[in-house]
DSSP file (Angstrom, degrees, kcal/mol; ACC not computed):
  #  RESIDUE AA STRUCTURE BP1 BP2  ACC     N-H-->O    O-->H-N    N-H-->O    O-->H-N    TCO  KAPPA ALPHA  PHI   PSI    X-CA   Y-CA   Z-CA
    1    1 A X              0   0    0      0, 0.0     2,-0.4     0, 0.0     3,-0.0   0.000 360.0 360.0 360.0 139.4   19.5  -65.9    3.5
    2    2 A X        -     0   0    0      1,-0.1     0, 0.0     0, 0.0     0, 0.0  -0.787 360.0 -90.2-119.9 151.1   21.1  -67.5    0.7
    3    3 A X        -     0   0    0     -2,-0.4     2,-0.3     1,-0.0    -1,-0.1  -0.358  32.3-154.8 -82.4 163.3   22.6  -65.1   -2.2
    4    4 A X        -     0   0    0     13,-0.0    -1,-0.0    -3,-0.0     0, 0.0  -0.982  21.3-105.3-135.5 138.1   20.9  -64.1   -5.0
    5    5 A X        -     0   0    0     -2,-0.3     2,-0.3     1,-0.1     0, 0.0  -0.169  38.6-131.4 -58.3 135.3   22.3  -62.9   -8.6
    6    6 A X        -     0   0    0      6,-0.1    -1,-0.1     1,-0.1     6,-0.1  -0.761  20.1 -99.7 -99.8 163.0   22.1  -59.4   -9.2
    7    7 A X    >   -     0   0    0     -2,-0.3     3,-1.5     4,-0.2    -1,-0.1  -0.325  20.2-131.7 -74.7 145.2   20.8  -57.8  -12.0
    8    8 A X  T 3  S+     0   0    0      1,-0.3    -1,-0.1    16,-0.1     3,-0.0   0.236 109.8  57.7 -91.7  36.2   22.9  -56.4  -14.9
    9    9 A X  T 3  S+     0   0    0     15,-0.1    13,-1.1     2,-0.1    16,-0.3   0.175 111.2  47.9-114.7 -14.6   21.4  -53.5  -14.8
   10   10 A X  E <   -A   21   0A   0     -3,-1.5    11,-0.3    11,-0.2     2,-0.2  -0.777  69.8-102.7-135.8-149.9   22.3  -52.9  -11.1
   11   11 A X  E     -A   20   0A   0      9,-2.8     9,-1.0    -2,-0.2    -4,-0.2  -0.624  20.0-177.2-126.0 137.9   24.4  -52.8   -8.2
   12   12 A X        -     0   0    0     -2,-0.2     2,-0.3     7,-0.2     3,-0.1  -0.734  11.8-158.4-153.5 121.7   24.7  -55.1   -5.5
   13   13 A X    >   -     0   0    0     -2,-0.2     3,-1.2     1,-0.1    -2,-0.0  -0.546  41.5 -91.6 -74.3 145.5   27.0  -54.2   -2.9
   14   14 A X  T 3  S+     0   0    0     -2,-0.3    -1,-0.1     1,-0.3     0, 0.0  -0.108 116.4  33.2 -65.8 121.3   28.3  -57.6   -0.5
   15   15 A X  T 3  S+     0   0    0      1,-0.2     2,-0.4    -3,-0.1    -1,-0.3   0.743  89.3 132.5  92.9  19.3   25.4  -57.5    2.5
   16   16 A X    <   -     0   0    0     -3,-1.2    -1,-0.2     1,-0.2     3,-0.0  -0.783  49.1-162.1-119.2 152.1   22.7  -56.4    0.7
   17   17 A X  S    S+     0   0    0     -2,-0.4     2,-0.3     1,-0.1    -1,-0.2   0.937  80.2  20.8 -73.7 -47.4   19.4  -57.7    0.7
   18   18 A X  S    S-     0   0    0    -12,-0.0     2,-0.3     0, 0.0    -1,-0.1  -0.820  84.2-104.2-116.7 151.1   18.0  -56.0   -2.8
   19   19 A X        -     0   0    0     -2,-0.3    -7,-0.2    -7,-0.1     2,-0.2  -0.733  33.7-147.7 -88.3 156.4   19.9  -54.5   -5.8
   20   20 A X  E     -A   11   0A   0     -9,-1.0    -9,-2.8    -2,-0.3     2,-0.2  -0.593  37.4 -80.3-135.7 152.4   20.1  -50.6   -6.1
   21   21 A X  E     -A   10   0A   0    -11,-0.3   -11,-0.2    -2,-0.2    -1,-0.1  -0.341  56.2-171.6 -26.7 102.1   20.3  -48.6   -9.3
   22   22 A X     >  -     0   0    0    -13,-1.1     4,-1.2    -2,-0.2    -1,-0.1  -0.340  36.9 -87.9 -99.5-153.1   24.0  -48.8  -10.6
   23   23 A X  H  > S+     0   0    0      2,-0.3     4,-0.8     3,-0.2    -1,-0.1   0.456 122.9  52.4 -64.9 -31.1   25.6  -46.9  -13.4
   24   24 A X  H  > S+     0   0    0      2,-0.2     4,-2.2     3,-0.1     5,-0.2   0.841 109.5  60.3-105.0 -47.4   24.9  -49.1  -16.4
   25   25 A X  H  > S+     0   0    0    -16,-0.3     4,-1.5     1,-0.2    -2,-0.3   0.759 110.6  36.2 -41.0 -47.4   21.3  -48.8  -15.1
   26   26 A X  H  X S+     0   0    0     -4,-1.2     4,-2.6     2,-0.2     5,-0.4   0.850 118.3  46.4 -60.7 -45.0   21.1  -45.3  -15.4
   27   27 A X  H  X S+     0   0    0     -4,-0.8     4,-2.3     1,-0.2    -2,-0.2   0.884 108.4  57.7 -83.2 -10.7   23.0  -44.7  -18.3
   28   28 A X  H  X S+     0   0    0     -4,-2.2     4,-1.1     1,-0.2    -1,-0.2   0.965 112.8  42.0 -53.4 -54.1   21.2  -47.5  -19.9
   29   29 A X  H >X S+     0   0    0     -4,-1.5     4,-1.7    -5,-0.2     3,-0.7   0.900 108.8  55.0 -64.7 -40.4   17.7  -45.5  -19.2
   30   30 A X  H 3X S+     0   0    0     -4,-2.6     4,-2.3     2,-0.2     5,-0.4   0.921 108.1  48.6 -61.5 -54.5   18.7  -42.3  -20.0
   31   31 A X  H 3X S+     0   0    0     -4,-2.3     4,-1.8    -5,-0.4    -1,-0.2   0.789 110.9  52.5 -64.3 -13.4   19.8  -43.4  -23.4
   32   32 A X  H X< S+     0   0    0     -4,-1.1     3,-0.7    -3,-0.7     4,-0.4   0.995 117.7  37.2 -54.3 -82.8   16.5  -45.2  -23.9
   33   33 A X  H 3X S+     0   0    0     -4,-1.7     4,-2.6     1,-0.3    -2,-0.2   0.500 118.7  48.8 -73.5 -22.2   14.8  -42.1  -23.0
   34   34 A X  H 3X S+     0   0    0     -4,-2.3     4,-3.2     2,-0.2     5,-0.4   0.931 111.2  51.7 -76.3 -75.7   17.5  -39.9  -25.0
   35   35 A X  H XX S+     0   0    0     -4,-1.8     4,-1.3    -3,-0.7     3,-1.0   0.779 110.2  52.8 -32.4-106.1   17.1  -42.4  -28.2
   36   36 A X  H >> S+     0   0    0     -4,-0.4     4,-1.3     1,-0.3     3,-0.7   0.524 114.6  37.0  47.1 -88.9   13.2  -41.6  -27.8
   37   37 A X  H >X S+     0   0    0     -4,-2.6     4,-1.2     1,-0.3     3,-0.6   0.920 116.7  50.8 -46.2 -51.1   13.5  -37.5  -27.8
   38   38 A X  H <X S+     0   0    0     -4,-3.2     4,-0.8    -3,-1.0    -2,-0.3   0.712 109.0  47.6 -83.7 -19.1   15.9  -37.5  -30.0
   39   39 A X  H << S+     0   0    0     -4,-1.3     4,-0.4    -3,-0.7    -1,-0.3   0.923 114.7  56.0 -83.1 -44.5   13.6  -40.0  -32.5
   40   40 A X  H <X S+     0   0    0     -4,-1.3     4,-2.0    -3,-0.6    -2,-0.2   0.642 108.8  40.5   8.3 -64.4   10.7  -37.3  -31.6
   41   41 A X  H  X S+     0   0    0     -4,-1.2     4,-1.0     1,-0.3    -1,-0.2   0.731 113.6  48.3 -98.7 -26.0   12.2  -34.3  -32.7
   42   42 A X  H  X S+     0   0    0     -4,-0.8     4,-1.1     2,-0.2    -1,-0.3   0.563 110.7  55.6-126.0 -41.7   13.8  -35.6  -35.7
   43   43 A X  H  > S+     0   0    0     -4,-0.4     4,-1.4     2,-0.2    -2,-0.2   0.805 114.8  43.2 -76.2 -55.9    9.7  -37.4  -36.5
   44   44 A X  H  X S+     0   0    0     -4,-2.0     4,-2.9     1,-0.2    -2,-0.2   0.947 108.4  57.2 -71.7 -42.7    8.2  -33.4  -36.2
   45   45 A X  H  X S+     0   0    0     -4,-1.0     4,-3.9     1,-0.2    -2,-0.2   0.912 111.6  39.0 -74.7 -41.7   10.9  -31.9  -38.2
   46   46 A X  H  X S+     0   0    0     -4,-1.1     4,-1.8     2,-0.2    -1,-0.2   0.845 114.9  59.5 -49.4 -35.0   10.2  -34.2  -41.3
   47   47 A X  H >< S+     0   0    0     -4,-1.4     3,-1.5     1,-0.2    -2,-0.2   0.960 115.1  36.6 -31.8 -95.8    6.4  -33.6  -40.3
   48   48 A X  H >X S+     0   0    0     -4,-2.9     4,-2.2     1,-0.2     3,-0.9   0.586 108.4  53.6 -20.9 -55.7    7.1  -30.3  -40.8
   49   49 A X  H 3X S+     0   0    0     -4,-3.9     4,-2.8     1,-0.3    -1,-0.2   0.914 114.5  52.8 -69.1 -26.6    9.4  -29.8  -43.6
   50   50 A X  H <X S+     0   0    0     -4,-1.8     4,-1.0    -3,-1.5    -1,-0.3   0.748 108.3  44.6 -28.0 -59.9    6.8  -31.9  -45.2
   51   51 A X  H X> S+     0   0    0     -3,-0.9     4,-1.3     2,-0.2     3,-0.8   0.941 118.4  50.7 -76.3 -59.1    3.6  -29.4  -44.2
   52   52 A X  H 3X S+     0   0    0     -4,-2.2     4,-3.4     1,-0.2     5,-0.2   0.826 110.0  44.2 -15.6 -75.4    6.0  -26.5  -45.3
   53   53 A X  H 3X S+     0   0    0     -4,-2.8     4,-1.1     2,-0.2    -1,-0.2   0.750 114.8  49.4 -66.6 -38.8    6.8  -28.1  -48.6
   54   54 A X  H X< S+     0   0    0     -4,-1.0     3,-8.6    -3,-0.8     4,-0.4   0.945 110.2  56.2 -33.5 -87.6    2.7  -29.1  -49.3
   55   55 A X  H 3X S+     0   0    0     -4,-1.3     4,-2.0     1,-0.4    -2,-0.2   0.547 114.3  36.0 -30.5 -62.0    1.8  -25.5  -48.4
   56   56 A X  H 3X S+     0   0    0     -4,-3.4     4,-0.6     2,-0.2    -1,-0.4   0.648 106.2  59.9 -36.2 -39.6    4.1  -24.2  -51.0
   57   57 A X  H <X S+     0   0    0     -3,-8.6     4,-0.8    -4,-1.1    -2,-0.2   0.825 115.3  44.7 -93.2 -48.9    3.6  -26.7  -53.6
   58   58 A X  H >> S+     0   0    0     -4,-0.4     4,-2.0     2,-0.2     3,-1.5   0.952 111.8  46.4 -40.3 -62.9   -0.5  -25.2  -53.2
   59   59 A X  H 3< S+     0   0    0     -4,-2.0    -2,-0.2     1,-0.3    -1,-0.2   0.588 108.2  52.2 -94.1  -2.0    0.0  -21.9  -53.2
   60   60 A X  H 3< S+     0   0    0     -4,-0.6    -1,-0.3    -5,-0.2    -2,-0.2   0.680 116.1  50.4 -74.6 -19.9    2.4  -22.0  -56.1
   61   61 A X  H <X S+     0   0    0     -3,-1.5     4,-1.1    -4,-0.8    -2,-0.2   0.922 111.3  42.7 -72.9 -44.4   -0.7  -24.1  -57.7
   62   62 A X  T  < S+     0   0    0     -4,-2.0     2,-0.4     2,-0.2    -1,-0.2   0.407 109.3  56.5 -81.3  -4.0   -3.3  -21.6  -56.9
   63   63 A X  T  4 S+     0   0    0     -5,-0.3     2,-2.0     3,-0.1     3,-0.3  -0.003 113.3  51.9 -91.2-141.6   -0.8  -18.4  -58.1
   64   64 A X  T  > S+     0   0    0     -2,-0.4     4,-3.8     1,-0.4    -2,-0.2  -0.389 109.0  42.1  26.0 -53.0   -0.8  -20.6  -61.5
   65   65 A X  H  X S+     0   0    0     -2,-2.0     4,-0.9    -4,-1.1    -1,-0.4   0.542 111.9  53.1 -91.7   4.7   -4.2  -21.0  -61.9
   66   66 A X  H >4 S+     0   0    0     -3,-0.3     3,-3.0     2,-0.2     4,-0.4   0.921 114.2  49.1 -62.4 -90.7   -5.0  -17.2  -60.9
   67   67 A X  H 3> S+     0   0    0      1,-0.4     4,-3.7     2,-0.2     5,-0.3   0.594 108.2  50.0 -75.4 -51.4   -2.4  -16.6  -63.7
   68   68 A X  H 3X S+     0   0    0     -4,-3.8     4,-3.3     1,-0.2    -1,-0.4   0.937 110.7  56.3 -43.6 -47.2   -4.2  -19.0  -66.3
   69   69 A X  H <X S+     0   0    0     -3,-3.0     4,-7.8    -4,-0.9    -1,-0.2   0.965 107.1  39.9 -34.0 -64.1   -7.3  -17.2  -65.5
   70   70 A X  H  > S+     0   0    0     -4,-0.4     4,-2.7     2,-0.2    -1,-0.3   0.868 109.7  66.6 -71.8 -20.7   -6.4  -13.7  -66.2
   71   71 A X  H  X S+     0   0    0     -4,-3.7     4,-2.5     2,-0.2    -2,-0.2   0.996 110.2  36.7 -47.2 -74.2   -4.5  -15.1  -69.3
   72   72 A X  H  X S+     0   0    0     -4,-3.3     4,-0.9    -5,-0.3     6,-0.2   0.792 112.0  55.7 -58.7 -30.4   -7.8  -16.1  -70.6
   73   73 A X  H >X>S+     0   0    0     -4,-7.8     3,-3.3    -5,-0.3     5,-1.4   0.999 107.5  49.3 -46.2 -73.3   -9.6  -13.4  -69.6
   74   74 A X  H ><5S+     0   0    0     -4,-2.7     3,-2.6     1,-0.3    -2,-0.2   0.909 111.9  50.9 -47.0 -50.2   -7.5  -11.2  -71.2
   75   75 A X  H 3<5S+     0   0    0     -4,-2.5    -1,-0.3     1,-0.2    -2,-0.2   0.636 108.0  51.0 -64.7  -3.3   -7.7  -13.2  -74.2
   76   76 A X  H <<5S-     0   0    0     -3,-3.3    -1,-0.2    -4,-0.9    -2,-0.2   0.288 110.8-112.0 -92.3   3.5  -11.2  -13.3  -74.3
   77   77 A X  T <<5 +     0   0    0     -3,-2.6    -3,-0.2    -4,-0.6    -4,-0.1   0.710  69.1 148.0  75.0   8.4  -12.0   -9.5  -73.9
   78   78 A X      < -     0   0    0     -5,-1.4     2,-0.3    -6,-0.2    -1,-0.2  -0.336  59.9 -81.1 -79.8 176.0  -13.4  -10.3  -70.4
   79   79 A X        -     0   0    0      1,-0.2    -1,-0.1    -3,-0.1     3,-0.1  -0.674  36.4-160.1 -91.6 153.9  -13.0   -7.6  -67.7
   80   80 A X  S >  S+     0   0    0     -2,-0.3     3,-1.2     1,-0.2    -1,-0.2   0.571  75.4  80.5 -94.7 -44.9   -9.4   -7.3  -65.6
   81   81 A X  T 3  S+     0   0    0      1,-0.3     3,-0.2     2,-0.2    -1,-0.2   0.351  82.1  65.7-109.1   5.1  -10.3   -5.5  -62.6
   82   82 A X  T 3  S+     0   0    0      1,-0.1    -1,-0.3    -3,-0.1    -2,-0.1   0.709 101.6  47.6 -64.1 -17.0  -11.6   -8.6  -61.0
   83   83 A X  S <  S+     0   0    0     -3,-1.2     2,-0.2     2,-0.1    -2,-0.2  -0.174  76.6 143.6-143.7   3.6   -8.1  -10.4  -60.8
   84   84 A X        -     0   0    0     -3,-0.2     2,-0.6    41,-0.1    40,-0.2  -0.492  51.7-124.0 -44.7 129.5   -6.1   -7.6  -59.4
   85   85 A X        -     0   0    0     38,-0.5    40,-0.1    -2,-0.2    -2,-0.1  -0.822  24.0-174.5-105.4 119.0   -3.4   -8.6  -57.0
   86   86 A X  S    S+     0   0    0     -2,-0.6    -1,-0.1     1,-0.2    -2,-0.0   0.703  77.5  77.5 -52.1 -33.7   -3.6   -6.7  -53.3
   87   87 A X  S    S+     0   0    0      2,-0.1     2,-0.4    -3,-0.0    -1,-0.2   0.918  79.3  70.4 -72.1 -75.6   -0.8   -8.2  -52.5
   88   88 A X  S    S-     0   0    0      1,-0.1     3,-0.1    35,-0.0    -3,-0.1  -0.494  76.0-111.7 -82.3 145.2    1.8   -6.2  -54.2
   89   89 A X        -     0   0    0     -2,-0.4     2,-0.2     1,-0.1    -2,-0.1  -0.055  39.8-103.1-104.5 157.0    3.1   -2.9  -53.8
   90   90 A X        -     0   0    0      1,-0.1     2,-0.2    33,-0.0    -1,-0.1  -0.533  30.7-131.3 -84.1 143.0    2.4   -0.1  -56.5
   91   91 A X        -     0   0    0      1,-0.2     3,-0.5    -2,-0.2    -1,-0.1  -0.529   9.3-130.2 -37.2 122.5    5.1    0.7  -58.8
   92   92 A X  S    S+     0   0    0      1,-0.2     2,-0.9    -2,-0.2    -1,-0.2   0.870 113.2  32.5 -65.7 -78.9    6.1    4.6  -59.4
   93   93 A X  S    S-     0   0    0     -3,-0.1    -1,-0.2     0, 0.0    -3,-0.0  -0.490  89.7-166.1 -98.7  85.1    6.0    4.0  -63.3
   94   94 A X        -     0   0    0     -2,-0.9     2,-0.4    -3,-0.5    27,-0.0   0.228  18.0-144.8 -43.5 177.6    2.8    0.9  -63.8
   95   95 A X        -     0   0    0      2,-0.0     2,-0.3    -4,-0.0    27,-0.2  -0.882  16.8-152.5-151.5 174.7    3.0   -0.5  -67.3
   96   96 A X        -     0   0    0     -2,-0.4     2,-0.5    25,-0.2    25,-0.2  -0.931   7.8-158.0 176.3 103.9    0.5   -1.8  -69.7
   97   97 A X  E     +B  120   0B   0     23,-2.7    23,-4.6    -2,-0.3     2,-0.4  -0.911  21.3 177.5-110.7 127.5    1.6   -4.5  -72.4
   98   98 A X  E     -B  119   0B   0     -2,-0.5     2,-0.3    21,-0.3    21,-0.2  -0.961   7.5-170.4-136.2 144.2   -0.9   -4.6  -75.9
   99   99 A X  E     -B  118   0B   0     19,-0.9    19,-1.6    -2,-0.4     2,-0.2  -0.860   7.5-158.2-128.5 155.9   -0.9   -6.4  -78.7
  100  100 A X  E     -     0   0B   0     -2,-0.3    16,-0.2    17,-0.2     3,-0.1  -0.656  69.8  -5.9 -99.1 161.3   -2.4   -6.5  -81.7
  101  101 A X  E    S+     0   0B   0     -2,-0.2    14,-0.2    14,-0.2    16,-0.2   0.234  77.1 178.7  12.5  45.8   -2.9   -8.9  -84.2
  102  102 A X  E     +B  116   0B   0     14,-1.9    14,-2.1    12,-0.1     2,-0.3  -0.404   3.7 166.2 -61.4 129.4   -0.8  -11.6  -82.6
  103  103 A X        -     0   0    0     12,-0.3     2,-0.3    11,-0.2    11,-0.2  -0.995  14.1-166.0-142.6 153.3   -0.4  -14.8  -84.0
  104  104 A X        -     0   0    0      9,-0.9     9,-0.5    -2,-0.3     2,-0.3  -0.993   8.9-168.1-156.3 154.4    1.6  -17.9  -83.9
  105  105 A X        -     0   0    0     -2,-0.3     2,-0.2     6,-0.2     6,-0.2  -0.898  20.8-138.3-126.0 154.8    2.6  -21.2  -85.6
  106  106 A X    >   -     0   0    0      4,-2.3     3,-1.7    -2,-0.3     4,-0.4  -0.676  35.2 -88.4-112.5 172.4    4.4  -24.1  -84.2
  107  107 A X  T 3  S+     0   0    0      1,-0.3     2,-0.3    -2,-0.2    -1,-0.1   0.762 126.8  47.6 -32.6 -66.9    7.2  -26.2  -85.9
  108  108 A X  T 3  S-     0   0    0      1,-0.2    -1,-0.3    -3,-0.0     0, 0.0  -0.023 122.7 -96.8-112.7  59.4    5.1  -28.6  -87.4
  109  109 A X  S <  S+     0   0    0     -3,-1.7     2,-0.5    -2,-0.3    -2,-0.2   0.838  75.6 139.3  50.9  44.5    2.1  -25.8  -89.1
  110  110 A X        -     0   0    0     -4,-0.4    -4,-2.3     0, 0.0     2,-0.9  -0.763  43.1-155.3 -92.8 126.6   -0.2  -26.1  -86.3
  111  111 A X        +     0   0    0     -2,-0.5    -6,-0.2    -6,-0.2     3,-0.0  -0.621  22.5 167.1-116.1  93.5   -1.4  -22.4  -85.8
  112  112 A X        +     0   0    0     -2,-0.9     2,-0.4    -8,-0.1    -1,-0.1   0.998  67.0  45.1 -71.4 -66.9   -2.6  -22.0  -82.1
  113  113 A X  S    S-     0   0    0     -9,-0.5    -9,-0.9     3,-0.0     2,-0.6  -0.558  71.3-172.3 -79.1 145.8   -3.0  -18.5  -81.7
  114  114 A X        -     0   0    0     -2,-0.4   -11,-0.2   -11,-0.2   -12,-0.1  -0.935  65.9 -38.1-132.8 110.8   -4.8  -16.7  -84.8
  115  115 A X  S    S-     0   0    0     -2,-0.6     2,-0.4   -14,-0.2   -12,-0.3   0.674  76.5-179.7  50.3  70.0   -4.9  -12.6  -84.9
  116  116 A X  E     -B  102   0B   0    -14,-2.1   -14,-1.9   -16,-0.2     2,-0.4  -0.827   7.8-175.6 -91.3 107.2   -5.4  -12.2  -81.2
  117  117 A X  E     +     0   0B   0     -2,-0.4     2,-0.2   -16,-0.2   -17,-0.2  -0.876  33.2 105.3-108.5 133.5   -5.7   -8.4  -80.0
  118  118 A X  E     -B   99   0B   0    -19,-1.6   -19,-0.9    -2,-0.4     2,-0.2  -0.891  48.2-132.5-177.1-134.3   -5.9   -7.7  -76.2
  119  119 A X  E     -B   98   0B   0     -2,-0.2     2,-0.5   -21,-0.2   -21,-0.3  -0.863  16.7-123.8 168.2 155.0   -3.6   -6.3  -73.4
  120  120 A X  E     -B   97   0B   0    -23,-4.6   -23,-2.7    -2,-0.2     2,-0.2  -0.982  33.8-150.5-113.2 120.1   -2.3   -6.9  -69.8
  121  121 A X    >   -     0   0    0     -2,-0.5     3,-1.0   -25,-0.2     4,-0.4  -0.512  35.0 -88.6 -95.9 169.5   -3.2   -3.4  -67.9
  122  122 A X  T 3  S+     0   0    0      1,-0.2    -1,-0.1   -27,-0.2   -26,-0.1  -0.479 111.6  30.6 -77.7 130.5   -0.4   -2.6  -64.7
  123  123 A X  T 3  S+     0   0    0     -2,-0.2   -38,-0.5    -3,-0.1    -1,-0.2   0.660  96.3  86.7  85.6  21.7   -1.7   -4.1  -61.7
  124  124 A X    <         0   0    0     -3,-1.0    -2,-0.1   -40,-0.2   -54,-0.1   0.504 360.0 360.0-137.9   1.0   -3.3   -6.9  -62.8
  125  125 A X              0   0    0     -4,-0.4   -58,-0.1   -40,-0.1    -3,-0.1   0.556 360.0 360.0-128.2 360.0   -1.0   -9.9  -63.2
């Protein structure tokens, strides 16, 4: 039997026919496999902070266009009590904001709102 180089990823002890698992062979795999999980878990948590950060980025879109809604409702004299929010807890003393004969001009004598009467009733924005 003539010798044969061992591999540097194992052991070969003086008599042996085959090389055995050493030490740099183990830790070699383990840090593969270590490298790997650790690449894994680090992959989901961006996933994640990612579907998190969507989710939010929707449901701050969809409170906004509720809001725009009942904004225009109210300014159109449509009815309120469709566009009540379940969601939040009653108030001991509700409030109720009206205006009359609101109007407004910008800087350069653009008049966007023009003698606008309505009201925001408690409970409904």
């Amino acid at each position: 039997m003539y010798p044969q180089k061992c591999a540097w990823l194992g052991k070969c002890p003086q008599g042996a026919t085959s090389s055995e698992v050493g030490l740099r062979g183990f830790l070699f795999t383990s840090s593969i496999g270590f490298g790997l999980l650790l690449l894994y878990v680090i992959l989901r948590y961006v996933v994640r902070a990612r579907q998190v950060k969507n989710s939010r980025e929707l449901e701050t879109k969809i409170k906004e266009s509720s809001l725009v809604g009942v904004l225009l409702s109210a300014l159109l004299g449509e009815n309120l009590d469709a566009f009540s929010y379940k969601g939040f807890t009653q108030k001991d003393n509700p409030v109720t904001i009206g205006f009359e004969d609101l109007s407004m001009e910008l800087a350069d004598g653009r008049r966007v709102l023009n003698s606008v009467t309505g009201e925001f009733r408690h409970s409904t924005i």
